[in-house]
N, C-alpha and C positions, 0 to 999 in steps of 0.2 A: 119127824115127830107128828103125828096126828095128831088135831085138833078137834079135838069131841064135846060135840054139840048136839049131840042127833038125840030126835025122838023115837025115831022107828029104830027095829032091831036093823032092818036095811044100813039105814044108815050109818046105824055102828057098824056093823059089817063092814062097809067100805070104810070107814076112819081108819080101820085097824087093820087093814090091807094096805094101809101105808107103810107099816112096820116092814115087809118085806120090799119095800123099794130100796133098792143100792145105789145110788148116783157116782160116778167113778170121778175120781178129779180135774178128771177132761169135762165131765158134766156140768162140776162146779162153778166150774172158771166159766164155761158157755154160758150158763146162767148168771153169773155175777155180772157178766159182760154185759148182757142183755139188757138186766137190769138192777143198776146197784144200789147197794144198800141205801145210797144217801137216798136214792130216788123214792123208798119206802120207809124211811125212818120218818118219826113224826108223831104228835100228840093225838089220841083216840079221835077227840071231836075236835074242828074248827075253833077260833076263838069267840065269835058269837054264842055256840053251844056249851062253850066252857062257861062263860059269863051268865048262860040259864043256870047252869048245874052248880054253881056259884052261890047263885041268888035263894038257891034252895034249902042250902045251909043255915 
């Protein structure tokens, strides 16, 4: 799934050339391997930053 954020049409362009990637489940699992979920699961910002974003309210 691409993540679309782009300003320039460039940009979209590549976001949306992600649609045609296939990753095979031998890809999957190399990638999970690599690096798993636990290793990127997690709140947007730090707890400092949450406690600005807090304060803002």
């Amino acid at each position: 799934m691409p993540v679309i954020g782009a300003r320039k049409r460039t940009q979209l362009s590549e976001s949306l050339a992600a649609l045609d990637v296939n990753l095979s489940p031998e890809d999957l699992t190399q990638i999970e391997a690599a690096i798993p979920a636990s290793a990127i699961a997690g709140t947007r910002y730090d707890e400092h930053q949450m406690q600005m974003l807090n304060r803002e309210r």
